[in-house]
Phi, psi and omega in degrees: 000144190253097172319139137013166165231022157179175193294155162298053211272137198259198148218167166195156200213147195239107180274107171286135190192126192356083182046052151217147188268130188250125184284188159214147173271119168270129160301313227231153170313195295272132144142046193306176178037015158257157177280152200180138158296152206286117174189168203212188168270162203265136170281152172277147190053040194231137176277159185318329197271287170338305162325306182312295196285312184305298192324328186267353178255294193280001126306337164251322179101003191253146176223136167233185182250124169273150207242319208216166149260143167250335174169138171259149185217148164253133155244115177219132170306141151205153164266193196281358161250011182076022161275144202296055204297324160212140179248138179221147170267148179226154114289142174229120167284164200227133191214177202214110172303121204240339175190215177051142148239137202321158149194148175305124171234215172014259233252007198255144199253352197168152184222138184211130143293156180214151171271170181309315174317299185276059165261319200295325195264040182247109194255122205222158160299126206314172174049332172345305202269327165295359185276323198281318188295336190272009169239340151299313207292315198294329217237324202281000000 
């Protein structure tokens, strides 16, 4: 397959519910079976806010209010001759948990809350975790 010929743009949204981040497993390529917040790629003509939240209802089944941007980041894969294999800019929201309880759906091999502690016993997508501890701190 011929990667894109230019970044992706995503989202991912970090729902806080009484001082813990509610998480996701990735099913799927690339970083399968790390952890990471529930987010996707942006649909055409759907806002950034919109994205957020369908992603966060069908990989998880939970709907929340989003509250904050917390930070855009690129993710980008290389293999071992440093050719690009997927690049995706995510925006990420920092949201407040309003209804539902998590189960895996779409793209999630599993959904867990985790508090700040249990972040460390987690194999997570770079940065992850710090994103997460700064939206427990914002939000909780």
């Amino acid at each position: 397959m011929t990667p894109p010929d230019r970044p992706q743009a995503g989202v991912s949204i970090c729902v806080v519910r009484d001082g813990r981040a509610l998480l996701a497993q990735r099913s799927r390529e690339p970083l399968r079976g790390l952890w990471s917040l529930p987010g996707g790629r942006i649909e055409w003509g759907e806002t950034l806010h919109q994205a957020a939240l369908r992603e966060l209802a069908e990989e998880t089944s939970v709907e929340a209010e989003i509250r904050m941007l917390l930070d855009s980041v690129d993710v980008i894969g290389r293999d071992r001759e440093g050719t690009v294999l997927h690049h995706y800019v995510l925006t990420t929201f920092g949201a407040v948990w309003r209804a539902g309880e998590p189960r895996a759906g779409s793209d999630a091999a599993a959904v867990r809350w985790v508090d700040s502690a249990g972040l460390d016993e987690l194999p997570m997508t770079p940065g992850t975790d710090e994103i997460i501890r700064r939206a427990i701190a914002l939000l909780a």
